[in-house]
Every structure is written in structure tokens, then in C-alpha cells.
C-alpha positions, -999 to 999 in steps of 0.1 A, spaced: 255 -498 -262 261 -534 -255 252 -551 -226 269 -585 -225 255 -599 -191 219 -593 -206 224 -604 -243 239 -640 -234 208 -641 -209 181 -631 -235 201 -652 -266 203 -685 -245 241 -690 -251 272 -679 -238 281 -652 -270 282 -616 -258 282 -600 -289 244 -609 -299 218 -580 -301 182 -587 -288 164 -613 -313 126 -610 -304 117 -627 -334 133 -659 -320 109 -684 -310 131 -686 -276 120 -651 -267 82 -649 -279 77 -677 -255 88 -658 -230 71 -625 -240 35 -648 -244 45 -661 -206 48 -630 -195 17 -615 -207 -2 -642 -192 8 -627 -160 1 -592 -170 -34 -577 -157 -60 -570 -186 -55 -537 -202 -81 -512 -200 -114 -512 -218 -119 -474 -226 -146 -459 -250 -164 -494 -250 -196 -483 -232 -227 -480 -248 -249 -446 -254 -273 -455 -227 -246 -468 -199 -227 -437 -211 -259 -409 -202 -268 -431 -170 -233 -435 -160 -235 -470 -151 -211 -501 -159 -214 -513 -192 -213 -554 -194 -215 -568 -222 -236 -603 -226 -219 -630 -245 -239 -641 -270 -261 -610 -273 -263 -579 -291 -274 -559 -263 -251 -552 -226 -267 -563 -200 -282 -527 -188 -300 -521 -222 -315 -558 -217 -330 -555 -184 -344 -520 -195 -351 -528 -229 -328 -500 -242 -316 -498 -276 -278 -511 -272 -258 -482 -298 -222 -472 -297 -228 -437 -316 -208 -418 -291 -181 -444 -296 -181 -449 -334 -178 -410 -332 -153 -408 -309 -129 -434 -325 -136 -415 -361 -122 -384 -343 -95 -398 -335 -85 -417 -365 -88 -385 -391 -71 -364 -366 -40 -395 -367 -42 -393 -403 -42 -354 -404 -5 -358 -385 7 -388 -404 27 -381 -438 10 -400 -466 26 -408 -495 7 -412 -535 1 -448 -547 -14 -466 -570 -32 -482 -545 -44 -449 -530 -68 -446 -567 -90 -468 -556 -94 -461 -523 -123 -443 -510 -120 -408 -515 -118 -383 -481 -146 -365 -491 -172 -393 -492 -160 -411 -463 -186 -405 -436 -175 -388 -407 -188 -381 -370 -225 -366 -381 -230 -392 -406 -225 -420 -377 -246 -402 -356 -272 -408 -381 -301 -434 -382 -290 -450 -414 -261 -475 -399 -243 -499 -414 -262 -531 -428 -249 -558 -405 -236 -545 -374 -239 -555 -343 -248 -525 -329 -269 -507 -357 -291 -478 -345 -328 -488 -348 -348 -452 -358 -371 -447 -333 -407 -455 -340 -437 -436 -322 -442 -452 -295 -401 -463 -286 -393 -471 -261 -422 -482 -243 -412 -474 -207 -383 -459 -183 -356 -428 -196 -350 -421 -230 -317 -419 -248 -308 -381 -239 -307 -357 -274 -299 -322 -257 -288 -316 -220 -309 -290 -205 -291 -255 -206 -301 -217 -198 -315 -217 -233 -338 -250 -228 -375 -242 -240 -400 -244 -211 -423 -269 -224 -389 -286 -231 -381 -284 -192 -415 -294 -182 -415 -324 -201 -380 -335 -186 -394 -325 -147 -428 -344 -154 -413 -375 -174 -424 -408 -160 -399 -423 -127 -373 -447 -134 -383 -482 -137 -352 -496 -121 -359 -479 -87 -385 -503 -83 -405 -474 -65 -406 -444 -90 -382 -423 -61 -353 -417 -81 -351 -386 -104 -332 -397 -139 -309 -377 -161 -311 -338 -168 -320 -345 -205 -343 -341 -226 -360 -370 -249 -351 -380 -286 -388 -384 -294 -418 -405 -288 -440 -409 -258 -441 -426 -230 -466 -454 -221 -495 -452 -191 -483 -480 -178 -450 -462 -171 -466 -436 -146 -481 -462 -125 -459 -457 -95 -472 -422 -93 -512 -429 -88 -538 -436 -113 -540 -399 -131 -503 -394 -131 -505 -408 -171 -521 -373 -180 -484 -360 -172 -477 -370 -211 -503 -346 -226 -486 -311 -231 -516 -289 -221 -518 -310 -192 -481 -301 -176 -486 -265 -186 -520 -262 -164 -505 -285 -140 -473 -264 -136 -493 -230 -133 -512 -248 -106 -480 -260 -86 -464 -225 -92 -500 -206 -75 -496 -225 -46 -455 -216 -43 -465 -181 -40 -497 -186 -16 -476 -207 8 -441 -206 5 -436 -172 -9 -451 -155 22 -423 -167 42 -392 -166 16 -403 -138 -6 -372 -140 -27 -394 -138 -61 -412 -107 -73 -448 -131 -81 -464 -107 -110 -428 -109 -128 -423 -142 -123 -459 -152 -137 -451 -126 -164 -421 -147 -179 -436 -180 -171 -469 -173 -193 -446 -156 -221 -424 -186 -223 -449 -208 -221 -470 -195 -249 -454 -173 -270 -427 -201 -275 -428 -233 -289 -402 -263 -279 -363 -273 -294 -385 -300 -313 -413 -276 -332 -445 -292 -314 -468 -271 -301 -505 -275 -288 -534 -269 -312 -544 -243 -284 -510 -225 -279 -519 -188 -286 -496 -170 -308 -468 -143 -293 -490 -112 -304 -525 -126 -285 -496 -135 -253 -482 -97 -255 -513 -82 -257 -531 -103 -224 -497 -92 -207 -500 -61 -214 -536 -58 -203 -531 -83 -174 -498 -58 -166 -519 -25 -169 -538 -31 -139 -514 -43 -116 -499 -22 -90 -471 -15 -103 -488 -4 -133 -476 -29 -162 -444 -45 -170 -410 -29 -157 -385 -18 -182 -357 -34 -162 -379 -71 -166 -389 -74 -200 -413 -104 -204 -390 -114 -235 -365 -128 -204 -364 -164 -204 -370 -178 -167 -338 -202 -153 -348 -236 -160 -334 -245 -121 -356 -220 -107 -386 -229 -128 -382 -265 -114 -371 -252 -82 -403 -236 -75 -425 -262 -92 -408 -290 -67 -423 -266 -36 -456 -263 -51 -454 -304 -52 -447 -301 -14 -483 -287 -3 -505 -294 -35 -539 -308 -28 -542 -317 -68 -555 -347 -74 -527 -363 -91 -509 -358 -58 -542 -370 -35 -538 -401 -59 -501 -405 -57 -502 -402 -19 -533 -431 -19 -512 -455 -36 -478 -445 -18 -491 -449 19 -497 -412 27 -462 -405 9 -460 -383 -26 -433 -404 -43 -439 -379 -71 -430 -351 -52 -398 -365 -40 -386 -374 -80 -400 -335 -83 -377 -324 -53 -346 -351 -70 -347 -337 -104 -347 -298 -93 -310 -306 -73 -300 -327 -98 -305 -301 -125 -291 -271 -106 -263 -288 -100 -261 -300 -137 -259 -261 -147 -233 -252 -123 -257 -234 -98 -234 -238 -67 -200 -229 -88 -216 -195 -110 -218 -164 -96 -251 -144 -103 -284 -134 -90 -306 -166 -103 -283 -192 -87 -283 -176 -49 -322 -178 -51 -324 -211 -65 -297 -224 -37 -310 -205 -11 -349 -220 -22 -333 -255 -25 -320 -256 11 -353 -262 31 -367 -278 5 -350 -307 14 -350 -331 38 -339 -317 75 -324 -348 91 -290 -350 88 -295 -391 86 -310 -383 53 -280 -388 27 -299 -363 4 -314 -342 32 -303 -308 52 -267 -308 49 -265 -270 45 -244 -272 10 -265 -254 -5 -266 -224 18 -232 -229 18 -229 -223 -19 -257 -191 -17 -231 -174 5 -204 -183 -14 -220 -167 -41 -231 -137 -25 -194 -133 -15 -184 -132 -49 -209 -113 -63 -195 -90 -31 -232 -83 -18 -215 -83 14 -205 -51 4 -221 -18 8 -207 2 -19 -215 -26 -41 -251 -25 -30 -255 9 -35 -246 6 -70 -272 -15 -82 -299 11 -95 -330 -14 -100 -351 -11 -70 -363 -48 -72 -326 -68 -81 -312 -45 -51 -344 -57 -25 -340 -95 -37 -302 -89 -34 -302 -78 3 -333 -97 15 -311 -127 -1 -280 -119 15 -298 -117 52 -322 -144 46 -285 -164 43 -268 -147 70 -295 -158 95 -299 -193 83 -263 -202 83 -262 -182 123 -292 -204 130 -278 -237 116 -246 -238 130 -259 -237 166 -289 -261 154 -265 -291 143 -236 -281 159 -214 -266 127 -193 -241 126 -207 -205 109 -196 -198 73 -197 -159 80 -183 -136 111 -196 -102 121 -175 -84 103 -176 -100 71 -205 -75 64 -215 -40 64 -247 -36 44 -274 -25 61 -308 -41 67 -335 -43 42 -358 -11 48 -383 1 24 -395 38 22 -430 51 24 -455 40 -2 -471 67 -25 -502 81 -17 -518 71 -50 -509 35 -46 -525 36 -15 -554 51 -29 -560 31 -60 -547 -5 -44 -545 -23 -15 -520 -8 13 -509 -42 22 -473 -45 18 -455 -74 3 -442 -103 26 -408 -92 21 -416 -52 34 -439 -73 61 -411 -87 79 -396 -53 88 -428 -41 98 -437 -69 128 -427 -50 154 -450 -34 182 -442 4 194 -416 1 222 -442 33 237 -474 10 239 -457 -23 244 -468 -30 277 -503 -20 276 -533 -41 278 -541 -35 241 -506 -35 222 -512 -35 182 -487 -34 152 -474 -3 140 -488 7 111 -461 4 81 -468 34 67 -475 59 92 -445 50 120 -414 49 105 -392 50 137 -402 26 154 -389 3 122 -357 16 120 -348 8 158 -365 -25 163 -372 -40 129 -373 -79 128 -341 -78 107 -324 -57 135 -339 -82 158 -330 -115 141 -297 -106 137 -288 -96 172 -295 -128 179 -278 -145 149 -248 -133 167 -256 -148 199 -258 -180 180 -225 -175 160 -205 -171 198 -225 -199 208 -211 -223 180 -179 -210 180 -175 -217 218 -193 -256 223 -187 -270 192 -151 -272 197 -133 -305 205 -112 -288 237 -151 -280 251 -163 -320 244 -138 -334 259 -131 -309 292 -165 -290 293 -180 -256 290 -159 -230 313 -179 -214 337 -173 -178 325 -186 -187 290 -219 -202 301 -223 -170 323 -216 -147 292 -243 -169 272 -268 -164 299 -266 -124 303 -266 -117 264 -297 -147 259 -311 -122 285 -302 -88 272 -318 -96 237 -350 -109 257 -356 -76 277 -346 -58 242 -365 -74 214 -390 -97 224 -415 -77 237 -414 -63 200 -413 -95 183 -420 -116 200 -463 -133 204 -477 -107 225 -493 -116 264 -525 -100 251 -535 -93 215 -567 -90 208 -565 -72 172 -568 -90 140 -537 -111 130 -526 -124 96 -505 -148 87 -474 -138 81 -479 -122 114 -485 -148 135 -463 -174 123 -435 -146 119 -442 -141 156 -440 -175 168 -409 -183 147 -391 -154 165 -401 -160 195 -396 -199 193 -359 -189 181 -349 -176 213 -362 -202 233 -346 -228 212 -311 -208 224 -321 -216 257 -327 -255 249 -291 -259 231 -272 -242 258 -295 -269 280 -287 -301 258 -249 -287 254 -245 -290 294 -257 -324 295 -236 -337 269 -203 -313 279 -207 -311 318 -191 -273 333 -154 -276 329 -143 -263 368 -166 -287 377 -155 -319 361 -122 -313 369 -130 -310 407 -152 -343 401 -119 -357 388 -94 -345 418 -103 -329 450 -141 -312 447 -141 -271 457 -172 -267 477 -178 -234 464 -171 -241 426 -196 -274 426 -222 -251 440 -220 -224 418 -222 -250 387 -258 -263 402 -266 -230 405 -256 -223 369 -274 -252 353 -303 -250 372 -309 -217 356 -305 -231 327 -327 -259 331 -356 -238 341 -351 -215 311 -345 -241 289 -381 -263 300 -396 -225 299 -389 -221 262 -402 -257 255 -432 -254 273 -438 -222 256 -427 -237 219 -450 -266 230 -479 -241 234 -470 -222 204 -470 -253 183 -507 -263 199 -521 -233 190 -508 -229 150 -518 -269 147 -553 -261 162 -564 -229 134 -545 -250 105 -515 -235 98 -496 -266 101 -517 -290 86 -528 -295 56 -564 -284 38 -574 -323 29 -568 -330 73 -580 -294 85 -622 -289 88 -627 -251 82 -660 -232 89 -676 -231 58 -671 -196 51 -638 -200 47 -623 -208 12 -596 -235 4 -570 -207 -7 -574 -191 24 -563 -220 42 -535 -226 19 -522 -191 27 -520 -202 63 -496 -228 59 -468 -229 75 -435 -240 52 -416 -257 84 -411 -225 102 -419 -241 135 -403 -272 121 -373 -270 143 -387 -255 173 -411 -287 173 -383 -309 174 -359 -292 201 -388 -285 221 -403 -322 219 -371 -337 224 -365 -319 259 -396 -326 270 -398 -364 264 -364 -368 283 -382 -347 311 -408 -373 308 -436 -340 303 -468 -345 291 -467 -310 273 -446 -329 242 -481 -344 228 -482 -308 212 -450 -310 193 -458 -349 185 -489 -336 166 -474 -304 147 -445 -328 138 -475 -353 127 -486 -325 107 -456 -312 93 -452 -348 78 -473 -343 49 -451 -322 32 -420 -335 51 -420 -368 54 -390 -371 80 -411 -359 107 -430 -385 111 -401 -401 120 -392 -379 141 -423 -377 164 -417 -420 167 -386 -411 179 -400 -380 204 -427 -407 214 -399 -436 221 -379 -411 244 -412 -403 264 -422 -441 272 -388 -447 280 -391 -416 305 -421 -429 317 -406 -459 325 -382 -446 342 -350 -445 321 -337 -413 319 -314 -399 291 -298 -369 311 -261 -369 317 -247 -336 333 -278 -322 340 -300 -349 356 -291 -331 389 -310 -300 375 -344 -317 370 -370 -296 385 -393 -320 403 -428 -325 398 -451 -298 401 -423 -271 401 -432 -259 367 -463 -251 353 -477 -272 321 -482 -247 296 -474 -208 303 -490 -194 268 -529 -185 275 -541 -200 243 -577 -180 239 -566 -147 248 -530 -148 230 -545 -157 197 -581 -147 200 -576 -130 165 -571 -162 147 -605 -173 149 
């Protein structure tokens, strides 16, 4: 179709009946004009194979063979990925294009000898090139990551994974903090000079027999310190499957260690190691054949980091100012590789313990970019929805006594945590009340030859259910546990579980009701702080005399016990404390909006009344978390072996079972927080577990300068209270600590 207005524009004269003419040297003038103007079109498929596994930019350096990137870190500069890439593409453009026969065609290179993707990918490149791959030699490349050969997957080797989690740091961090890539090496091994940010012995890390012992050491002191208080992990199983995998398999790349018993020696120490185990040898439902999840393997092995007095660590922390840099690349590389194999987005029984592990293990202030964020509690109870463990019927159906415990101990481990959180850092809860119907975890009596033959102590999973005091003898002088095997009632009607989660759902109204934007801006009503108030103290008069730290104990406590205990009973209190700090920041809603208009006499009374209440409940529970926390800090469960002086009866593993894994962690920091504004000198006992909770979580540290800035500033004079500075209970009203530290825990020493 002609268009005459635009062919006498485009042909320079005034004839309509001329086509287009772009070979005219009029119009490529114009077309080289206009491309001038045009932006520069995309570079795609240009990176190189080490930009491309880092996923950085890839500039290239005039003048130089190498991009920039592979200069600085002394990378060899290939485009394998590339040349394979644009080989792909050009055979599958010839499969689609007719060809015709030619004479030519004779003497071209046949089909069948032309290399193709797996021939590029080989060593032997083209003479000439400017990127030709360089085979690498045995000690290449000399320091930093490797070019990756095989992404970690469920089927990874072990001592594959272990030499991934234990590789040396990044170079380019500049402090050996960051983690690197979820691969695994092409070959070769590292230098000694490329562990130097991790201490003087970290260099040991590239001998295989010494990450194998190394790893069995950080996975013993897991299950001495963190297991006791997130018993998601059956320990003789896991140890079982570690040691097979270990051993009785070798790595993707054929090495193995001189010393590496074969399978059959393995099988046959299992079997006797398995023999004499209570439960009698291996379970049919676990055979030891089962490989272990290469998240949770690294998972676990990141928490032993946390409170390991190895020296490697001891040395690590010398050279990083009282800091394990190695632990946090540890801590790095276990998220980064979960969420490398889909942990958060696959539905099944290994990824809700790894997320639900990962969670604390983390970093708890929220000003921490890679801290406590609660995604990955999120994502447990996301999966536990889809796996429908919410469910009942579903429950019932799985047959294996141990997957069915993990399964339900998992699903209310998550159900409090997420209650907890959301009135903690003012979130919303993922879950309601009736989103649920299982019922708690309960365990039925043990057999009377197990008793017999093995210790009667229960695990710390069937421990939890069985803190509880007989509501009968609860208020005499002498109260003591029930014993988990002889009193079965008084576990069904006031277990911990039942306990906990009565007030989980006090903390799920709470959050649903203040963190709302219509109660920021107008305040709390004044019937909703009343509710609060009666149900905080209908689950005190029901459960914590059961739970709760005793007002006299004199029997012999352990410690999953006693920090149990304390947890539980710091919990409530904290309730008290968030109601307290809500009021400041929110104000009572009848009452600001007399302040703004005409005041009611009655209705400003009634608020003072109301928040002085709170106020002296809310200095009560920090006080008593303040005690709490002196008392844990002073027998060494919150500190760590190398800073805690035992008697010299007492062995180190004792005192690594009795450390705490943050339980109090919170408490410490609600608590301390209140009483610095108050200006209290009770708040030195949450400075000092916080001081001590810093060795494995650094943050705290921070957190008790910040404590100790709001207390001088108190004593100064500059208070931080808002809505509630009219509720300050003067000097003297209060006593200083209302705990009675030698009588309450007299069985701790």
C-alpha cells in the first residue's frame, strides 16, 4: 500500500510513486544518525563462569584477558557456560532451518565431529583464545571460592557438604564474615594463608579427617546444649546416619582417607553400638542406609559453632576481639544452603525442623538485616499447614511413633513461638485458635523392663510435659515434681504444653488488639486493657503455681528443669511488661480523648487506677525476671565453660549441659529495658546475663550498652516514659528483688 506523504519525505523529492530505497546513501545517513541516538543494546550471555556462580557484574578490562572480578581475585576468566550456551542455540537454529546440498557443503566440517556443549566444557580449548580454560593444577587457585562443579543437592556426599561448610571465608569480605556459594569445589586445595581470618588452627579445616572429627565434635555439643531445649532430633538416629554417611561412603570426587573404614566394619560398630542402646538397636522405620539432609547436617553443625569451646574457636575468637567470625560464615552458609534447596517452599518433615532450628539461631535484633525476622518460622508453619499437621485425623495416621512425636512436638514448638513473637515485636500471629485441633504432645507410660535395664530419665522432649508440680501438694513447704511415670493425671490437666498454650492465646488477643494502627493512633480502650488484666490473672492463679519456679524447693533440680521453670515463668511476666510498654506508647483511648476535649473526672481516675496496676505488675515481673536471670548467671547456665569457675568435681560436659540456648534471652531484654527507664538498680542482673548471652549471641552485647545508656540517662534525670510516667511508683514503694535466691534454688548447688 502506498503512502505518498511518507515516500516523497523518505526519497527527498517531490515523486509519490517511489517505494522506500534504504540502500540510498540519503537514507543510511539517516538510519546511522539515528542509531547514534539509540541506547546501547543489551549485553546478554557475556558474563564470565565465575561472575556467573557469584552473581556479580561482569566488567570487562580493556586491554586484558581477564574482567575485572577474576583480576582482583585472581580467578580464572572462562566463558564455558557461554560458549555452551551460544552452541545450544546455534544447532538448535540449524535443526529449524532448511538446508539445502552443495558442493560447498563437502568440505565442510562434518555434524558429527563438530564439538558440541561437553566438548567446550572440556579443558582442552581452543589454541588462541582469549578466554581458554587453563586445567587446574594442584594447588589452583591459591586462595578465596573456587569455580563451583556440582551445586549441593539431597544426594550431596557428606564429606562433600563438609568440605563446602568448612571451606576457607571469602577474601573479598575483607573479614572472613560472609558465607560464599552453595557449591562444591572443582578440585585442589586451598592455601593456609586463606584461613587466616579464622585464627591460627583454622588451616587444619583442609585436612578431611580433621572436618570429620571436628564436625562430630560440634554435633556432641548440639545435643548437650541445644537439644535439651529444642529436642526436635532423635540423637542415637541422628548419630546413627551421620557415622554411616560419613564412613561407609566415600565423596562425588572418589577420595577417601587412608583411615576411612570400610561399610561392613561401619555396619557392624552400628550394630553393636545399636545393640545396647535403649531402644535396643536400629529402628526398622530409620534404616542407617538413609542419607541425612545436607541443610540439617549444616543446620546443626552451625549451633554446635554457637557454644563450642574447641580450640579452633578459642583461637578464632582471640584474633576476632571476643567474636567467632567462623561461626557466623557457619551460621551464613546453613541459611544460604537451605534456602538453595527450597527448604521454605517444599513440604516435608526435614525442612520444618531445619526452619524451625534456623529461627533462633539467628540473630534476635530486628536491626540485624540477617537476624530474627521470623521467616523462617513463618515458612515451618506454612509447611506444617501443608503437610496438614494441623490436623488430627492426619496425625493419627502416621503409624511411626518417633515421625508422629517430632511431628507434633514440631507443630507446638511453632504454634508457641509464632504466639510468643507476635506480642514480642509487635506482629501480627500467623495462626488463630481454631486453625488447630491436635492435641498436645503426651507420652504413655514407659515399660517396666526399660526401667529396669536403663536409666528412667525421660527424654527432653517427654521432660517438658512432665514439669509440672501436683496441684494436691502445691502449696506445701516441701512441693517436688511429679514423678513421670507414676502420676499420670496430674500431666494430662496441667502439662506445660497445656500451660504454654493457654497463654499463647493470651498473647495472640494481645497482638491482635495493640498492634493495630486504630489503637496507635487513638489508644487502648479501657474495656480491652481490663479483659487483658483478668485473663493475665486467671492463667497466674491457674498454672503458675505448677510451672512456674517454686517459693520453696529444696529437692534436687536438673536442668532442663530449672531453666524450663524460669522460661515459663519469665513468659508471663514479660505479658505484664508489654501490656506496660504498650500503655506508654498508646495512652488509654477514653482518656486521651477527655485530655483532648472536656476531661470526665471519673474516667481519668479510673485510667490511673488502671495503669497503675499495670505498672506495679509490670516492675513485679521485671524485678522477678531480674532475679531469675541473677540466679541462672551465678551457677553457669548462661555463661559459658571458658568464663564460668566450677568446683573441681564438676566436669566440662556437665557444665555444657547447663547452658542455656537464649531461653532467658528475651526476658533479659524486656526486663532490663523497664528497669533502666525506671532508673532501678535491679537491671545490673539483666546487664550481666545479656553480657553473658553475648558469647554465643553477639547482639547482646549491644543490647546491654544500650540497657546501660537508658539507666545513666535515668539517673540523670531524663526519663523515657510517655503515658505512664504518672504511674511511677516512687522510691521505696517496691521492694528490690522479690525471688529469695538461696532457698528458691538451693538444689543448684
Amino acid at each position: 500500500m502506498d503512502r505518498p506523504d511518507l515516500d516523497q519525505e523518505a526519497s527527498g523529492s517531490g515523486s509519490t510513486s517511489q517505494p522506500f530505497n534504504f540502500s540510498s546513501p540519503t537514507m543510511q545517513n539517516q538510519i546511522h544518525e539515528l542509531a547514534k541516538t539509540l541506547p546501547p543494546p543489551r549485553k546478554q550471555n557475556t558474563a564470565c563462569d565465575a561472575c556467573r556462580a557469584r552473581k556479580v557484574k561482569c566488567n570487562q578490562v580493556p586491554g586484558q584477558d581477564k574482567c575485572q572480578h577474576c583480576l582482583s581475585k585472581n580467578y580464572p576468566c572462562t566463558h564455558l557456560i557461554q560458549q555452551a550456551t551460544t552452541e545450544k542455540k546455534r544447532n538448535a537454529a540449524a535443526a529449524k532451518r532448511p538446508r539445502t546440498l552443495s558442493a560447498s557443503s563437502s568440505s565442510s566440517q562434518p555434524s558429527s565431529s563438530r564439538p558440541g556443549p561437553a566438548e567446550h566444557m572440556a579443558p582442552s580449548a581452543l589454541p588462541g583464545t582469549a578466554h581458554a580454560y587453563q586445567a587446574p593444577g594442584p594447588n589452583f587457585p591459591q586462595q578465596g571460592q573456587y569455580p563451583p562443579a556440582h551445586v549441593i543437592t539431597i544426594d550431596t556426599q557428606t564429606r562433600d557438604l563438609l568440605t563446602f561448610i568448612f571451606s576457607p571465608p571469602d577474601p573479598s569480605s575483607g573479614n572472613g564474615f560472609t558465607n560464599g556459594s552453595a557449591h562444591i569445589r572443582i578440585s585442589g586445595s586451598p592455601s593456609p594463608s586463606a584461613y587466616a581470618d579464622w585464627g591460627a588452627l583454622a588451616h587444619r579445616l583442609n585436612e578431611e579427617n580433621f572436618r570429620i572429627e571436628f564436625a562430630l565434635d560440634l554435633v556432641e555439643v548440639f545435643f548437650q546444649i541445644v537439644h535439651t531445649r529444642l529436642p526436635l532430633l532423635n540423637p542415637a538416629q541422628f548419630r546413627s546416619r551421620l557415622h554411616y554417611s560419613l564412613y561407609a561412603t566415600g565423596s562425588q570426587n572418589g577420595s577417601t582417607s587412608p583411615s576411612t573404614p570400610t561399610a561392613n566394619s561401619v555396619t557392624q560398630q552400628q550394630r553393636t553400638r545399636n545393640s545396647s542402646s535403649p531402644l535396643g538397636g536400629q529402628s526398622a522405620q530409620y534404616p542407617p542406609q538413609r542419607p541425612l539432609h545436607p541443610a540439617l547436617v549444616a543446620t546443626v553443625i552451625a549451633w554446635g559453632a554457637k557454644f563450642s569451646e574447641h580450640p579452633l574457636f578459642i583461637a578464632d575468637r582471640h584474633r576476632n576481639g571476643g567474636q567467632s567470625a567462623f561461626a557466623k560464615v557457619l551460621i551464613n552458609r546453613a541459611r544460604d544452603l537451605a534456602e538453595d534447596m527450597k527448604v521454605h517452599r517444599i513440604p516435608n518433615a526435614d525442612h520444618v525442623v531445619v526452619a524451625l532450628l534456623i529461627e533462633p539461631l539467628q540473630s534476635q535484633s530486628l536491626e540485624d538485616n540477617a537476624g530474627f525476622h521470623g521467616f523462617w518460622l513463618g515458612s515451618a508453619i506454612r509447611l506444617l499447614l501443608d503437610l496438614q499437621i494441623n490436623h488430627k485425623s492426619v496425625m493419627s495416621n502416621i503409624h511411626d511413633p518417633e515421625a508422629r512425636g517430632t511431628m507434633i512436638f514440631a507443630w507446638w514448638m511453632a504454634c508457641l513461638a509464632d504466639a510468643y513473637r507476635s506480642v514480642y515485636y509487635r506482629r501480627k500471629p500467623m495462626l488463630d485458635d481454631d486453625d488447630y485441633d491436635i492435641d498436645f504432645y503426651t507420652v504413655g507410660p514407659v515399660p517396666p523392663d526399660i526401667i529396669e535395664s536403663h536409666s528412667p530419665q525421660p527424654s527432653p522432649r517427654e521432660q517438658l510435659e512432665f514439669l509440672v508440680r501436683h496441684p494436691s501438694t502445691a502449696r506445701k513447704p516441701l512441693s517436688g515434681l511429679v514423678h513421670p511415670l507414676t502420676d499420670g493425671r496430674a500431666l494430662y490437666t496441667q502439662g506445660y504444653y497445656r500451660a504454654a498454650h493457654a497463654l499463647a492465646r493470651i498473647a495472640r488477643q494481645m497482638s491482635r488488639q495493640l498492634w493495630r494502627p486504630a489503637t496507635e493512633s487513638d489508644g487502648i480502650p479501657i474495656d480491652v486493657l481490663t479483659s487483658f488484666m483478668t485473663i493475665l490473672n486467671e492463667w497466674r492463679d491457674d498454672h503458675l503455681q505448677h510451672v512456674g519456679v517454686p517459693t520453696n524447693f529444696e529437692a534436687e533440680w536438673d536442668f532442663v528443669s530449672a531453666v524450663t521453670a524460669c522460661a515459663s515463668d519469665a513468659t508471663y511476666h514479660i505479658m505484664w511488661i508489654v501490656l506496660c510498654n504498650a500503655l506508654d506508647d498508646f495512652g488509654i483511648r477514653e482518656s486521651n480523648v477527655g485530655r483532648a476535649g472536656t476531661p470526665d473526672a471519673a474516667v481519668t481516675q479510673l485510667a490511673e487506677e488502671k495503669k497503675r496496676k499495670v505498672m506495679a505488675e509490670a516492675l513485679h515481673g521485671a524485678l522477678r525476671i531480674a532475679g531469675l536471670a541473677g540466679v541462672l548467671a551465678t551457677n553457669g547456665y548462661l555463661v559459658s565453660p571458658s568464663h564460668y569457675h566450677p568446683p573441681m568435681a564438676c566436669p566440662l560436659n556437665a557444665i555444657r549441659q547447663r547452658l542455656d540456648c537464649a531461653v532467658m534471652h528475651v526476658s533479659c531484654i524486656q526486663a532490663g529495658m523497664l528497669l533502666a527507664r525506671l532508673g532501678r538498680p535491679e537491671v545490673s542482673n539483666c546487664i550481666t546475663g545479656l553480657e553473658q548471652y553475648a558469647y554465643a549471641y553477639e547482639e547482646c552485647a549491644d543490647q546491654a550498652a544500650e540497657i546501660k545508656r537508658v539507666y545513666n540517662h535515668a539517673l540523670a534525670g531524663e526519663t523515657e516514659l510517655n503515658h505512664m510516667a504518672s504511674a511511677v511508683p516512687r522510691p521505696g514503694q517496691e521492694n528490690a528483688m522479690n525471688i529469695d535466691q538461696p532457698i528458691i534454688f538451693g538444689g543448684f548447688q
